[in-house]
C-alpha positions in Angstrom: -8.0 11.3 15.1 -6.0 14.4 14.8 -4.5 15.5 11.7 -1.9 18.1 12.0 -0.6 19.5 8.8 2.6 21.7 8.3 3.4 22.8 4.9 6.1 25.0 3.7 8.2 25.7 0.0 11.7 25.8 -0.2 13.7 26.9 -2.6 16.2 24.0 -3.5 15.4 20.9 -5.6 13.6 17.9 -4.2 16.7 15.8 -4.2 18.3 17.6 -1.6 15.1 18.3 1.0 15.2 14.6 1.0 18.6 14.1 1.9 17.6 16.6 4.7 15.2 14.5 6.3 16.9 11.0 5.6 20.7 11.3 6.1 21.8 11.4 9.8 24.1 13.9 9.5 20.8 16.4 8.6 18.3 14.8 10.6 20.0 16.3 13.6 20.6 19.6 12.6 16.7 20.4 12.8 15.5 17.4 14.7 17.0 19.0 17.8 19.9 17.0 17.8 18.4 13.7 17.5 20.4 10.8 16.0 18.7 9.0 13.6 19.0 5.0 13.5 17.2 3.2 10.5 18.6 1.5 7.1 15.0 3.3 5.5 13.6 -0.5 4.5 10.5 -0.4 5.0 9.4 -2.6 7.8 12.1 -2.0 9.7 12.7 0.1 12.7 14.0 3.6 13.2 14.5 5.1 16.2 15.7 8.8 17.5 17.7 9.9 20.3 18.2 13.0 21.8 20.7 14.1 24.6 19.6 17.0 26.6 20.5 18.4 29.9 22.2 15.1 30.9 18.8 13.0 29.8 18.6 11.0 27.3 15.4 10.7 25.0 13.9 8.0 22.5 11.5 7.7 20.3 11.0 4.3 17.8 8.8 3.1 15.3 8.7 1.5 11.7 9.6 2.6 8.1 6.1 2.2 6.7 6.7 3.9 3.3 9.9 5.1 1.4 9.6 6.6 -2.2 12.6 8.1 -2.6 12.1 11.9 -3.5 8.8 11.9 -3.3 7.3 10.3 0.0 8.6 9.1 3.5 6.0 7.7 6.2 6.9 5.9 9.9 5.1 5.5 12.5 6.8 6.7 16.4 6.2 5.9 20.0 7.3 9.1 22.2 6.9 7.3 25.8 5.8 8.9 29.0 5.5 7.6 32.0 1.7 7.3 31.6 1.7 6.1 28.1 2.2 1.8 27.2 4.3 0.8 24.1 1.5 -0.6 22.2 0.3 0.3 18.8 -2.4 2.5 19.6 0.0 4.8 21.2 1.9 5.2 18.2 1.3 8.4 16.0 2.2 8.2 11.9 4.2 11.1 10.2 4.3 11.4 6.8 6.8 13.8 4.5 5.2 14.3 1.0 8.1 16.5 -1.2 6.1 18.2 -4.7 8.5 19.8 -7.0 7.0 23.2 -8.3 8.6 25.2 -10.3 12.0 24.2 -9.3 11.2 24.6 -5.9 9.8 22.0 -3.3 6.9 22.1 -1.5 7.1 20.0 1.7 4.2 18.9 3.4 4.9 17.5 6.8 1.5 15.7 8.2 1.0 14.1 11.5 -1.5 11.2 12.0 -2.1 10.9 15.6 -4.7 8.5 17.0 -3.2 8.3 20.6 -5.5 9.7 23.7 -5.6 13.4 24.1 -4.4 14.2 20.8 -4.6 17.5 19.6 -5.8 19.1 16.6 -4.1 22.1 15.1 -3.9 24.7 12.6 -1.9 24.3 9.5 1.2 25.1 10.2 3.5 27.2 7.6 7.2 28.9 8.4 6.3 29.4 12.2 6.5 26.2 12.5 10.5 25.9 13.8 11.3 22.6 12.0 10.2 24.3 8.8 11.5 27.3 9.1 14.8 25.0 10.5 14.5 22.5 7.7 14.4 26.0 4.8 17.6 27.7 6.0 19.4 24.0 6.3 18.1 23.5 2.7 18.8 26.9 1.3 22.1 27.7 3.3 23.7 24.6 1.4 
């Protein structure tokens, strides 16, 4: 399994980097547009669209965790034409917020069991959804 970890600290209060990665409106500011369909019950289903160059793109899965502030896990299905909707083609991401020093560190950290799967670096503020998800958060 390959376990990708992205981490990055951002100066604004835990409250708010959560709102960033839960409320629509946010999500597709540094989700590249994506809309963001869920009610956050864990269980349930959430799903993300994209519109690009006239195509249309979706990826679902289920809420599997939701601690409001502090942790956020689903798990998502990104088809391809070569790939089956069935569970061991579904990767898990996980956003784990620590306040420090009234700051938040967010660690963003990708479970994927799916063939080919790659394992990376840690990623820090070259990642562009961090460094996306900092300038939303500190812009505001």
């Amino acid at each position: 399994m390959a376990t990708n970890i992205s981490t990055i600290t951002i100066n604004a209060p835990k409250q708010k980097i959560w709102d960033i990665l839960t409320k629509p409106e946010f999500v597709k500011l540094w989700q590249y547009g994506s809309k963001l369909q869920t009610s956050w019950e864990v269980g349930t289903t959430i799903k993300f669209r994209t519109e690009w160059e006239d195509k249309v793109f979706e990826q679902w899965g289920k809420v599997i965790e939701f601690k409001p502030t502090d942790k956020l896990s689903y798990s998502l299905f990104a088809p391809r034409p070569d790939v089956e909707d069935k569970p061991e083609n579904y990767f898990i991401m996980n956003y784990v917020l620590t306040e420090i020093n009234g700051k938040t560190k967010l660690e963003i950290i990708q479970e994927d069991n799916r063939p080919n799967a790659v394992q990376e670096e840690p990623q820090g503020e070259e990642n562009p959804i961090l460094k996306s998800l900092k300038e939303i958060a500190e812009k505001n």
